[in-house]
N, C-alpha and C positions, 0 to 999 in steps of 0.2 A: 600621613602616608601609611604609617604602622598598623592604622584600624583600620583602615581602606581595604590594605594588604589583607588581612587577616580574616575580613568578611569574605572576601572575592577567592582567598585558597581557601575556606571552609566550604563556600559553594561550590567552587572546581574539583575540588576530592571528590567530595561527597557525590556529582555528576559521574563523575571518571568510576568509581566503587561501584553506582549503584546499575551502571551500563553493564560494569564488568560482571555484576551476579545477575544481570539479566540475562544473561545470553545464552544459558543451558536453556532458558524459556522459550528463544526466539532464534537461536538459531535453523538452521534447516536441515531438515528430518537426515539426512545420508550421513553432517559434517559432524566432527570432531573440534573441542576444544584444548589444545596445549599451547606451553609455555610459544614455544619453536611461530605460531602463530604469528604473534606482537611482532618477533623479530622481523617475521618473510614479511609480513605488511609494509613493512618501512623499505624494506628494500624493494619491494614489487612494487609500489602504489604513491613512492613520494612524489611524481609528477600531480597525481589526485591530491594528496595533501598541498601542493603549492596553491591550485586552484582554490581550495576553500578555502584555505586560510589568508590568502591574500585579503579577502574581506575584513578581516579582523585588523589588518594592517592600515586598511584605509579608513577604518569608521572613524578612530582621532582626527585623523584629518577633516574628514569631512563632518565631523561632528562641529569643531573645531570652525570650521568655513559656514556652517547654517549657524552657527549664532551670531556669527561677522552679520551677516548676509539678513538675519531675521535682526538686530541690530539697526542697521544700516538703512532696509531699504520697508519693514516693517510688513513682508509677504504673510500676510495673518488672514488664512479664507476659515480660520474658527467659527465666526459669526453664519457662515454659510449652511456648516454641519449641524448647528447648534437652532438656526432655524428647519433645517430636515427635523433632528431630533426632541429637542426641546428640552426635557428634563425625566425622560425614556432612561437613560444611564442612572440618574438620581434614586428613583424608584427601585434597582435593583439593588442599589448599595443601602439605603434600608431599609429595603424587604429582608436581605437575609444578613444582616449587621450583626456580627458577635465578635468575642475576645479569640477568641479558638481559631474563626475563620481569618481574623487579622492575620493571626500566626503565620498559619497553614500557608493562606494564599499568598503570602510576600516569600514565603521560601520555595513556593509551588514554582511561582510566576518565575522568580530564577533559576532554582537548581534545575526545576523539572523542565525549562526549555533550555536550559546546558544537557541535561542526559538525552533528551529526544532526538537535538541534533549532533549529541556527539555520537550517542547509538547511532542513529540512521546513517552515518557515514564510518563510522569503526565496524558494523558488522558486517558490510558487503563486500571490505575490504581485508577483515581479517577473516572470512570466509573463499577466500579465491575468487568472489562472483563477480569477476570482472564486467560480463554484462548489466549486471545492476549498479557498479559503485561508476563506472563512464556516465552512467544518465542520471543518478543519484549527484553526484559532484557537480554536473553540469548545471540539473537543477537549481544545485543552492545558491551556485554562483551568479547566476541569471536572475533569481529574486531579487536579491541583492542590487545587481545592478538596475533593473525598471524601477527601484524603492528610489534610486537614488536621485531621480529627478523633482519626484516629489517631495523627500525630505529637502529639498533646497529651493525646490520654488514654489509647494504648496505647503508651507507652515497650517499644522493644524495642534493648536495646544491641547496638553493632558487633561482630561476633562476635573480632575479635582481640583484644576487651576481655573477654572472657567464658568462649573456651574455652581450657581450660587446654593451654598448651603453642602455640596459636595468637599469629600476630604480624600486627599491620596494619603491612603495610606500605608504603601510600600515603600513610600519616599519618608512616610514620619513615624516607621512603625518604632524605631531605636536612633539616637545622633547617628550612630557608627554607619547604620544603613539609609540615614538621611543623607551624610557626607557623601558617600559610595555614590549613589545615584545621581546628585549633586555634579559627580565630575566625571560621571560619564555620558549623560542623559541630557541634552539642551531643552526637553521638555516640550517642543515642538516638532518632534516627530511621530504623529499620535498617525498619521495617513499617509499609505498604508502598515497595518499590524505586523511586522515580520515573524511576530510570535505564534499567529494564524498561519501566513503568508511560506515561511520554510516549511512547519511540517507538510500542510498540507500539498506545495509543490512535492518533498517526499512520497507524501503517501500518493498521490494521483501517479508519481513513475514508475512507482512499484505496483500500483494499481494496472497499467497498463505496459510493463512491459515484462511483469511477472510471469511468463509462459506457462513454466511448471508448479506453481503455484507455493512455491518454498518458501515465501516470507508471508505466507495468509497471517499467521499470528502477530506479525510486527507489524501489517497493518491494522489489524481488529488494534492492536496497542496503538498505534496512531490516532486511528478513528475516535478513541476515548479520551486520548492526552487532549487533541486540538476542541472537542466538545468541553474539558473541563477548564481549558486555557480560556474559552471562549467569555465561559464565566467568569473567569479569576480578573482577567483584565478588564472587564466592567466593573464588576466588583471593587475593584482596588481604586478607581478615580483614574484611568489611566487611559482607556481605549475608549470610543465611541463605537454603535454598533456599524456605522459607517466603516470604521475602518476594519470593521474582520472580512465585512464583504468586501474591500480594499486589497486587503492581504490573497483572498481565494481569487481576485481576480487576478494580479501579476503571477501568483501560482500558476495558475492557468495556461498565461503566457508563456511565463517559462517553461511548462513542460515543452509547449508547443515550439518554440525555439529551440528547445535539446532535441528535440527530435529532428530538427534541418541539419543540426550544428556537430551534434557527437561522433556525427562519423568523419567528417574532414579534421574536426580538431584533435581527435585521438590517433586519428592518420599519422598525424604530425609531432603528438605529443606524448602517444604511448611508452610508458617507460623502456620496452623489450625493445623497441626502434631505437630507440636510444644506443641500449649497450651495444648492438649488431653497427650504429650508424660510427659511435668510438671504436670500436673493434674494428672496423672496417679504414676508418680515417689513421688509426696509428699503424696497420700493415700497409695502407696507399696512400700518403698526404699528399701528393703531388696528384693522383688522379681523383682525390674526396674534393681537393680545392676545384679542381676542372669542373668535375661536377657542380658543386654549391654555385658557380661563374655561370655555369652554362642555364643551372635553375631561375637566379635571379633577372637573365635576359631572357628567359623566356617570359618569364612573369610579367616583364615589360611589354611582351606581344597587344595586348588589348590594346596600350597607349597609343602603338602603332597605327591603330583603324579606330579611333574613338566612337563608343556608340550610346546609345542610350546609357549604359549601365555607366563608361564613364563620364557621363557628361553629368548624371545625378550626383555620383561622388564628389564630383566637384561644388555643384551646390552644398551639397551636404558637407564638404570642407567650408566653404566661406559662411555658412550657414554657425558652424561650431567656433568660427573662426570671430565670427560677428559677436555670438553669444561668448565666447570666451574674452574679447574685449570690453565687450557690458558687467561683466563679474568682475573681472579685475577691477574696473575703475571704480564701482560700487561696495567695492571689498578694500582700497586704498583709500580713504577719505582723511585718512591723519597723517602726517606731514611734518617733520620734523624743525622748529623754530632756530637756524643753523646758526645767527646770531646771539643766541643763551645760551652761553658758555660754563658749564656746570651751574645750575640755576639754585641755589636754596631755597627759595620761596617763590610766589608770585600770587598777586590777585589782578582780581578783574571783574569789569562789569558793563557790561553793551558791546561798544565795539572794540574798548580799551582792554587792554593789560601791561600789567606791573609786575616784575621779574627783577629778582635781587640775584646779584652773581658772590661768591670770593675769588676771589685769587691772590697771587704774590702783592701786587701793589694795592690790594684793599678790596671797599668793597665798592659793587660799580651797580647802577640801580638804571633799568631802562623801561621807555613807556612806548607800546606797540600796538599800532593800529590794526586788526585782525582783517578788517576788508580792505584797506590799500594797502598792507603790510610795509606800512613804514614805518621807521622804529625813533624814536629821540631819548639821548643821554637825559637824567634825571640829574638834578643840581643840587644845590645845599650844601651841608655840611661834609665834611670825611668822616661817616662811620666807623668808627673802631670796629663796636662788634656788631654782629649781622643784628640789621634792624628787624620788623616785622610791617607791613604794607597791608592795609585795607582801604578795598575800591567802593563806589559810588557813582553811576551814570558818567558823569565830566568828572568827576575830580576823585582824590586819591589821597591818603595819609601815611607817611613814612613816621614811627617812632618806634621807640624803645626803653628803658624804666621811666626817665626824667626828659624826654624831649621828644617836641611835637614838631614835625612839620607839613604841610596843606597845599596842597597841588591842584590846579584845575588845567586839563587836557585843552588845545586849543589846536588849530591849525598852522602855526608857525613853525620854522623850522630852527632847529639851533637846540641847546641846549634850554630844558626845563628847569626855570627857576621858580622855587615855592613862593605860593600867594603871604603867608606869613609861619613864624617860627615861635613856636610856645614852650615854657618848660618848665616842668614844677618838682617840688621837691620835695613830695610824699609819695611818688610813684604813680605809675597807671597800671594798672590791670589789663584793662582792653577798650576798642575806640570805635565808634559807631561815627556813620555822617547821615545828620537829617537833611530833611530840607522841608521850611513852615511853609503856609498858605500863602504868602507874597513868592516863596520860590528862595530865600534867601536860606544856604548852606549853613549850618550849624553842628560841633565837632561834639559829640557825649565820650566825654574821657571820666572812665571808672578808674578812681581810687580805691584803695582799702575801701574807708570809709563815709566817700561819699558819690555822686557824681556831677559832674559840671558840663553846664552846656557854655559851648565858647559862638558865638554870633561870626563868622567868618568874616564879616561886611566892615566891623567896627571894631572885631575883638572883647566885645561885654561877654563878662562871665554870668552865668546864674546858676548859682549852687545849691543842689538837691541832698538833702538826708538821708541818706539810707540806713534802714530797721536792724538788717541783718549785711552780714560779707556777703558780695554778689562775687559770682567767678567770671561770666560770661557777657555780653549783651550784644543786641543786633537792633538794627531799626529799618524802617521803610517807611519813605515821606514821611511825615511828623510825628510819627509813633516810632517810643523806643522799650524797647524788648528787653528784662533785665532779671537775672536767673535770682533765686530763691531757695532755700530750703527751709521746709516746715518737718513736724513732728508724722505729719499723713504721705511726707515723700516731698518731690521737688516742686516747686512751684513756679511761673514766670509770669513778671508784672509786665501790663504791658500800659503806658504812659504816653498822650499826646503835649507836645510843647504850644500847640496850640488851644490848649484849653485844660481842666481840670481831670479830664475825662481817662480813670484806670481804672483798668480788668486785672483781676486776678484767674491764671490758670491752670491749675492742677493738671501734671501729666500722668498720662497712666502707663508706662513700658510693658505691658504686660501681652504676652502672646493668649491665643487658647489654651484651655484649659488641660487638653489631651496632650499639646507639647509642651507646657509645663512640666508637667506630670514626668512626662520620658526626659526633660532635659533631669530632672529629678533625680530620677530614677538612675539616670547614669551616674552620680555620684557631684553633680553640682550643684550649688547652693545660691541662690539669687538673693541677695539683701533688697528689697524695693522699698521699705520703709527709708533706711540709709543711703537711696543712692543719689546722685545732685547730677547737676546740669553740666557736662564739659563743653558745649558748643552750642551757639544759636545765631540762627541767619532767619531773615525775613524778607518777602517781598510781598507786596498787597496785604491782601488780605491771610495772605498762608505765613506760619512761621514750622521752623524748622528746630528740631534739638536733638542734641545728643545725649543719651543719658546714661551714666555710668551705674549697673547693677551689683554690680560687682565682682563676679571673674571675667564680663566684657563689657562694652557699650550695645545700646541699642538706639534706631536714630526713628525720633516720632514727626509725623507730620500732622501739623494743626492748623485747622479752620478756623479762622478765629472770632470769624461771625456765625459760625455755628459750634463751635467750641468743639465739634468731632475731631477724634485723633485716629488715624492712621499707624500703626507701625510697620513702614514701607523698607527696615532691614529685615533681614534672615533673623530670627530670634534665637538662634542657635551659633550666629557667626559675631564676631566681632567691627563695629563699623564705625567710620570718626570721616570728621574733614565733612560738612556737607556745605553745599553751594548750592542757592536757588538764584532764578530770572528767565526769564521767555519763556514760559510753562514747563521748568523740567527745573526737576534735583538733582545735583550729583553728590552722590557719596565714596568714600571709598568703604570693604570690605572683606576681611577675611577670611575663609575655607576654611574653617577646622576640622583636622579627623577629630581630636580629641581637645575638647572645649577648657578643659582642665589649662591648656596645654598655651593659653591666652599667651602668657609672658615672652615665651620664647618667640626672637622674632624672624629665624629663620623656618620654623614649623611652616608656616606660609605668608605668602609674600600680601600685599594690599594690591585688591583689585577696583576700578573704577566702574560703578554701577549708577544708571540714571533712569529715577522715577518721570511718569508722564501725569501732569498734575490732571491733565485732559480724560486720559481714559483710565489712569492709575494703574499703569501695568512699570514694571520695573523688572532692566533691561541691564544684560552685564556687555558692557566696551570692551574687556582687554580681556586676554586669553595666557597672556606667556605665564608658563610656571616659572619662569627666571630673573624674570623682572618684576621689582616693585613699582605701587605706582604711590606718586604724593599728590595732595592740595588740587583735588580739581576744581576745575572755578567754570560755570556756565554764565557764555556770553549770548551774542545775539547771532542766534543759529548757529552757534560752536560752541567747542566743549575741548578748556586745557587741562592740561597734567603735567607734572615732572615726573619723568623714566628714569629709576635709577637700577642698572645691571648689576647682575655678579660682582665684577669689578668696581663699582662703587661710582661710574661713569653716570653724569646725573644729563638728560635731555630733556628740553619744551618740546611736547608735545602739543598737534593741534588738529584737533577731529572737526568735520564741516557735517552738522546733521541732514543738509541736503546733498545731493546727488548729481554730483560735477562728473563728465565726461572730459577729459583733458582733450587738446585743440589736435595733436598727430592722432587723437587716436579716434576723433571724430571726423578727419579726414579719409581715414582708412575703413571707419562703416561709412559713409558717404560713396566711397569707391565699390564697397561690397556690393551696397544696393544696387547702383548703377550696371556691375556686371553682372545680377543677377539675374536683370529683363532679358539680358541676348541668350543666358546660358537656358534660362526657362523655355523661352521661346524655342531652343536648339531642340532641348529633350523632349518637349514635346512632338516638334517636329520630326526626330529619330522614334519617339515611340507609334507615330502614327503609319509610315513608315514601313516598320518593320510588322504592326499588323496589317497592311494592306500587302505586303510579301506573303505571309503566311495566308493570308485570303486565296491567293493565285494556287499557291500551292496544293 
């Protein structure tokens, strides 16, 4: 949070400074500059600062709701832009590719659209120009709002996310300003450019409603800021040329709407009405309320004689009304598991999960059907201390240093009693479940020093050698996954029970070479010779690991029939816990401002992020700064977590990657539609109407 801060007030001063020395440049020829200015602004104009800065208020939110939403429902028309354009953006970033312009243009691309729009609205208003800073304010407000439909239902990603061989490099120019952008930026707001989009709504109000021609030089300064902006943001991997023509066209708009809109809403909203309207209400309170009484019944007059105009509002209510039910349900797809009652662990696999509770009377271990949500107590032994649970298709293993016990999920009701109960007495490490080519279940329990396969059917052990101490393993059908360390870095053997048949695979954690360099550069130190495997999960053909480099993890994905690796974490964030099945990874992962800063675990909290094995894009779930998240486990088209708050309050969590419409709330678009045939037909018939009135006339 501390570097975050610190980039974000270096670029806000520096905005605010270099506004402030601009303005003997651009102010207008008759005014004056003094102190006494700054102050009359605030007092004349803070109705104008509510309006723009209300925006600023709602981008978290809504920033916030488009990654829910881009999440959730995967609105990606990328592909669409990207066939207009092709690799048009690519070509300019290395046509004029240097060290200098990296600089330049990532402190361009911020400070200089912080001073353009902080000028463009501090100077109309510490200039008295009322008539410019009403249309000036309107405008920016109104950009703002036509962006907003877009950035929530036309996802278009940042092009150095997208096209192949392209780098953002405003996002990777330092950690400090990768983190920054990171938590402000969902990275799918590429259409339209707000960065085009405000000045130029700016300069076209002042363009036209300039009379006396007093701000000619602040627009010649516009007219250069938005042509060098135009660059920067291709430049940088950020913008497509689509979206600047994006941005000029809701400019456009907006002007065109301030010009219907500034005189009713300044009617109403002008600060001087204001003080005349308190001044007037604290000498008559009993005749201002008459008034206000008599305003709001008149307002109602239309209602009285419904016509065209209200018959559309009414559409256009059930219409927002429809679509604000569609986003909800689409935006709520996690669901809180009311029976895991402070959960310590759980795993899971298809339709099953496993959730270990404490409390007062011990510990209490339950098995839960995710599509009929029925749950069954877990049998066995009494746990002293909290076991540790790994799933498998139908069955499931409950142990801890010296005992094993083996579960297969079934249809009955009652209490789960284990298929059978093992224990040994050189410890386990950790517990995979195969299953050979007849189908029959088989347990690999890692020891120190060796590992054993336990036949589930019969209970035959077969015990395996191992070269070196394994920490980790994982398996999928008959091949079991089993970590390594060599002298060239970490290693994972991968072994079938069904024949002789093992690979050895070298992993590589290694990012590019350029954020290498900057992780470097910031003062950390990555051991990769040194670092080992803390985690590994497998399904099919894909295995998964976590690799420890040394001030964090990084989590690699490997093909194992083509041996390519993936590194599908942030190579800059810290990330542990991964879970694969039904084409998706879940990991959790950290946000660091300051990477150093790994150990501390309130610095920031564990978020849950899920790669797509199908089109390999990787995708963050959870948003709260307040909450952590633990152990997500992906099942079959779900995705769980343990939520543990502030308070230390731990929930199951359960996210459904499809797109459920609850039963009250598809009654009520059901009834929308329905009354939307008679209301259409109405307005039509009132608009037809009223031009066959005006015909006579």
């Amino acid at each position: 949070m501390v570097a975050e801060t610190g980039i974000y007030i270096t670029w806000v001063t520096g905005a605010i400074l270099i506004s402030i020395a601009m303005m003997p440049i651009f102010k207008p020829p008759f005014a004056r500059i003094s102190a006494d200015g700054f102050i009359d602004m605030f007092r004349r104009y803070w109705a104008h600062m509510i309006v723009v800065f209300s925006v600023y208020l709602w981008k978290d939110l809504l920033d916030g709701l488009d990654r829910v939403l881009m999440a959730n429902t995967q609105l990606d028309m990328t592909f669409l832009v990207y066939a207009i354009e092709g690799d048009s953006v690519l070509w300019v970033q290395e046509g004029l590719r240097s060290e200098l312009l990296d600089v330049f243009m990532t402190h361009f691309y911020v400070m200089g659209f912080m001073t353009a729009t902080f000028s463009s609205f501090i100077y109309p208003i510490f200039f008295d120009d009322r008539h410019m800073a009403d249309r000036v304010s309107l405008s920016m407000f109104w950009v703002y709002i036509l962006a907003i439909p877009f950035y929530l239902f036309l996802n278009v990603k940042v092009t150095g996310n997208y096209v192949e061989g392209m780098e953002t490099i405003a996002y990777d120019l330092t950690p400090e300003i990768h983190n920054w952008f990171n938590r402000i930026d969902p990275f799918t707001n590429g259409m339209p450019s707000l960065h085009i989009g405000l000045p130029f709504a700016i300069w076209l109000s002042m363009h036209r409603w300039d009379e006396d021609g007093r701000w000619k030089k602040f627009r010649t300064f516009l007219i250069l800021f938005i042509g060098l902006t135009s660059v920067s943001i291709v430049y940088l991997g950020i913008h497509w040329f689509v979206d600047i023509i994006g941005g000029m066209i809701i400019a456009i708009l907006a002007v065109n709407i301030t010009s219907k809109t500034h005189e009713p809403i300044w009617r109403i909203a002008d600060e001087r009405l204001f003080t005349r309207r308190l001044a007037r209400t604290l000498e008559d309170p009993r005749g201002s309320l008459q008034r206000t009484l008599r305003s709001w019944i008149s307002a109602l007059d239309p209602v009285r004689e419904p016509g065209k105009n209200q018959t559309g509002a009414i559409i256009m209510s059930l219409i927002i009304l429809t679509g604000s039910v569609i986003l909800w349900d689409v935006t709520h797809q996690k669901i809180s598991i009311e029976e895991a009652d402070s959960p310590t662990s759980a795993s899971g696999s298809g339709e099953w999960l496993v959730w270990i509770e404490e409390s007062e009377d011990g510990v209490e271990i339950t098995a839960g059907n995710v599509t009929s949500l029925t749950n069954r107590t877990v049998g066995g032994q009494q746990w002293i201390e909290t076991p540790e649970v790994v799933s498998s298709g139908g069955s499931f293993v409950i142990f801890n240093n010296h005992s094993v016990e083996y579960f297969e999920h079934n249809q009955e009701s009652g209490v789960l009693q284990p298929i059978f109960v093992e224990s040994l007495d050189e410890g386990i490490v950790d517990i995979a479940i195969l299953s050979d080519s007849n189908g029959v279940e088989h347990l690999a329990i890692l020891s120190p020093n060796d590992l054993q396969l336990v036949d589930t059917s019969d209970k035959s052990t077969e015990l395996l050698e191992l070269n070196t101490n394994s920490s980790v393993l994982a398996s999928s059908g008959a091949l079991v996954a089993i970590s390594e360390k060599s002298e060239a870095g970490p290693l994972v053997n991968i072994t079938s029970i069904d024949s002789d048949l093992t690979i050895s695979i070298p992993l590589d954690p290694r990012s590019s070479e350029r954020i290498e360099d900057s992780i470097m550069n910031a003062g950390t130190i990555l051991d990769f010779q040194n670092s080992t495997i803390v985690d590994l999960v497998m399904d099919s053909n894909w295995l998964v690991a976590t690799v420890d480099v040394g001030p964090f993890n990084r989590t690699v994905l490997v093909d194992t029939l083509s041996i390519n690796q993936t590194l599908i974490s942030n190579p800059r964030w810290d990330s542990s816990s991964p879970s694969i099945g039904d084409g998706r990874v879940a990991f959790l992962q950290v946000t660091r401002d300051d990477i150093l800063s790994t150990a501390i675990s309130s610095q920031r909290n564990n978020d849950v992020y899920v790669h797509e094995l199908k089109s390999g894009e990787t995708k963050q779930y959870t948003f709260d700064e307040e909450v952590s998240q633990t152990q997500p486990q992906i099942l079959f088209e779900r995705l769980a977590w343990i939520e543990i708050n502030d308070d230390g309050e731990k929930e199951l969590q359960l996210f459904s990657f499809t797109d459920t419409i609850e039963p009250r709330n598809s009654l009520l678009l059901q009834a929308s539609i329905l009354a939307m045939i008679p209301l259409i037909f109405l307005w039509t018939l009132q608009s037809y109407s009223i031009e066959k009135i005006t015909q006579r006339v």
